[in-house]
Structures are given as structure tokens and as C-alpha cells.
Short mmCIF file of the C-alpha atoms (twelve columns), coordinates in Angstrom:
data_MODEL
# 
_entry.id   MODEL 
# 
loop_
_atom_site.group_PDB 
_atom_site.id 
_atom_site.type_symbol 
_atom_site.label_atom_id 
_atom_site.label_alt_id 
_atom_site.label_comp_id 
_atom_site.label_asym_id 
_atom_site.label_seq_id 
_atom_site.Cartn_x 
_atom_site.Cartn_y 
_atom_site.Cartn_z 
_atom_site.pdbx_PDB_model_num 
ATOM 1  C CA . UNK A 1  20.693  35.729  0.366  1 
ATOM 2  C CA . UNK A 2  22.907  32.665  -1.093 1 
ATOM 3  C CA . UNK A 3  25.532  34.067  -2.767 1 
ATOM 4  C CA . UNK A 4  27.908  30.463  -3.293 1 
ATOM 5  C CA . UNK A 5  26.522  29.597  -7.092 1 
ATOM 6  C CA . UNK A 6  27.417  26.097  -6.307 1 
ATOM 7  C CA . UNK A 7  24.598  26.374  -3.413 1 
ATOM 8  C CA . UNK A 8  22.537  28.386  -5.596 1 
ATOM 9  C CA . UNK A 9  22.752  25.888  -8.747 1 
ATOM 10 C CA . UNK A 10 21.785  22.882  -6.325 1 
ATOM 11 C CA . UNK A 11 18.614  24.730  -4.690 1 
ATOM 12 C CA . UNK A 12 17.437  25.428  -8.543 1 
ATOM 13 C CA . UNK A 13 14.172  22.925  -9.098 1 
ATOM 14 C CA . UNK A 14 15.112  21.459  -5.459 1 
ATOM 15 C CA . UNK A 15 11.376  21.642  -4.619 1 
ATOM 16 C CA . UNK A 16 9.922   19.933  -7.216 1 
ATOM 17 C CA . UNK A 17 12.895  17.300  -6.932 1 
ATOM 18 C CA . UNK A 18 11.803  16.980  -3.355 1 
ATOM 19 C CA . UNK A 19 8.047   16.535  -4.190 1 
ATOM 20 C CA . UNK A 20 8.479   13.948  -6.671 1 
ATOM 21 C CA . UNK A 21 10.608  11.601  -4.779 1 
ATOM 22 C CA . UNK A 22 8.425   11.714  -1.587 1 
ATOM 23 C CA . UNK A 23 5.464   10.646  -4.250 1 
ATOM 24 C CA . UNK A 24 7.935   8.116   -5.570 1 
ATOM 25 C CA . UNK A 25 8.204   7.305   -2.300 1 
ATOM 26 C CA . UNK A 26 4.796   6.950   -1.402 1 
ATOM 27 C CA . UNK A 27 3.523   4.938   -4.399 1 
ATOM 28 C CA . UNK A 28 5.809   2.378   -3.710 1 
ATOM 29 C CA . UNK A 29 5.364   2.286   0.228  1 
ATOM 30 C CA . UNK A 30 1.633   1.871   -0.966 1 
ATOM 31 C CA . UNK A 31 2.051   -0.752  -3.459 1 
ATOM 32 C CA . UNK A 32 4.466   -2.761  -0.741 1 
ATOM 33 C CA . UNK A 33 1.806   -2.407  1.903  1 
ATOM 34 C CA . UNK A 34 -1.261  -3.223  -0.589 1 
ATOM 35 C CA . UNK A 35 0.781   -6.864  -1.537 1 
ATOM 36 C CA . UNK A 36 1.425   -7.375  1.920  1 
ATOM 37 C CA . UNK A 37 -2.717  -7.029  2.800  1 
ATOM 38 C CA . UNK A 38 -3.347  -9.197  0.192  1 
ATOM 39 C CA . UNK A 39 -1.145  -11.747 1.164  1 
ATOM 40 C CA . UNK A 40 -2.313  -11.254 5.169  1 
ATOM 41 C CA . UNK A 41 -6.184  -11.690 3.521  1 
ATOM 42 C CA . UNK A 42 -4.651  -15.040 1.449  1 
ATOM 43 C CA . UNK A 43 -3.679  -16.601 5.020  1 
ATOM 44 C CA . UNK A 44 -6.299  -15.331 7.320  1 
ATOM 45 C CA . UNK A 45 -8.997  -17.315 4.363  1 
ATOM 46 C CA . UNK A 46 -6.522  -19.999 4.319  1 
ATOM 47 C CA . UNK A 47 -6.684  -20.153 8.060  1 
ATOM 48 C CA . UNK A 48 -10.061 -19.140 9.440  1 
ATOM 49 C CA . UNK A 49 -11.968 -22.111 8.652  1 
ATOM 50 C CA . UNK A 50 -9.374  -24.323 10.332 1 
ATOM 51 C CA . UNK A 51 -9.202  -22.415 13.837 1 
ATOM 52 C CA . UNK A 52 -11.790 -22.619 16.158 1 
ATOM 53 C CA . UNK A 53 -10.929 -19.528 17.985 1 
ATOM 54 C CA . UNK A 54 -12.247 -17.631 14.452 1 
ATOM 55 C CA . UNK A 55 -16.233 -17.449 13.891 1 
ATOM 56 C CA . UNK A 56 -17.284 -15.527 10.694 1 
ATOM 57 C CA . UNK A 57 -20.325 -14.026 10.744 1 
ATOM 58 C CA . UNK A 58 -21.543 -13.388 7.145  1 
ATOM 59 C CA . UNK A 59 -24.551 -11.014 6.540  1 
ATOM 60 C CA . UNK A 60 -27.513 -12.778 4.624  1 
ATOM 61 C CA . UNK A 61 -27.099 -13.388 1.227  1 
ATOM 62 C CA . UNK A 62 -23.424 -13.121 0.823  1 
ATOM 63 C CA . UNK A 63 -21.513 -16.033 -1.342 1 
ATOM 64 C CA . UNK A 64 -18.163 -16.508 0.302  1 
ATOM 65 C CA . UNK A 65 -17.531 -18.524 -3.046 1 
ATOM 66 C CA . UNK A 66 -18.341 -15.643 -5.041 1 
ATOM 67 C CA . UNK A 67 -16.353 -14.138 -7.552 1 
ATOM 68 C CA . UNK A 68 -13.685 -11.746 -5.540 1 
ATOM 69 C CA . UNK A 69 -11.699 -8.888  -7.840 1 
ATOM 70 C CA . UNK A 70 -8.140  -9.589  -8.928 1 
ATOM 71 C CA . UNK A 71 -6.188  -7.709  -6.498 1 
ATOM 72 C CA . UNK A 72 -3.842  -4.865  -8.157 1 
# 
């Protein structure tokens, strides 16, 4: 049992204090990794057709000029 009510006052809502800064935490180590993807995507279309060591296969039908949704 903690009987210091300095100790105790500090472990009060601890937990949920805990929780929501490992989801703050999360979110933004997703948003940081999502921007950097995009931006990896940007330069590998960027450099594909340029390198000869790169052959895209595309399945039948597909538009590599089609319309591609705006990244988040």
C-alpha cells in the first residue's frame, strides 16, 4: 500500500494519462510515416520511368494517368 500522498496524488488518473499520450504518440508516428510513403511513392514515379533497372508491369486495363486520391 502507498501511503506518501504525494505518490498517491501523482498515480491518481496515471493510467489514462499514460494511454492517451502513447495514442498521441502513435497518431503522430503514423501521420510522420504516412508523409514520408507518400513522398518515397512521389520519387520512386518520378524515378521509375528513367531507370532501366525498374520494369513495371501493369495488369490490363489499368491507366497509370488515371486519377490517383489526394493523399491525407
Amino acid at each position: 500500500m502507498i501511503c506518501d500522498p504525494l505518490v498517491r496524488r501523482l498515480l491518481v488518473g496515471f493510467s489514462e494519462r499514460a494511454r492517451e499520450a502513447r495514442t498521441l504518440g502513435f497518431d503522430e508516428a503514423m501521420k510522420d510515416m504516412i508523409s514520408k510513403l507518400h513522398g518515397e511513392v512521389k520519387a520512386f514515379r518520378e524515378r521509375a520511368p528513367k531507370d532501366p533497372a525498374i520494369r513495371l508491369v501493369l495488369p490490363p486495363g489499368y491507366d497509370p494517368n488515371g486519377t490517383r486520391p489526394v493523399p491525407y
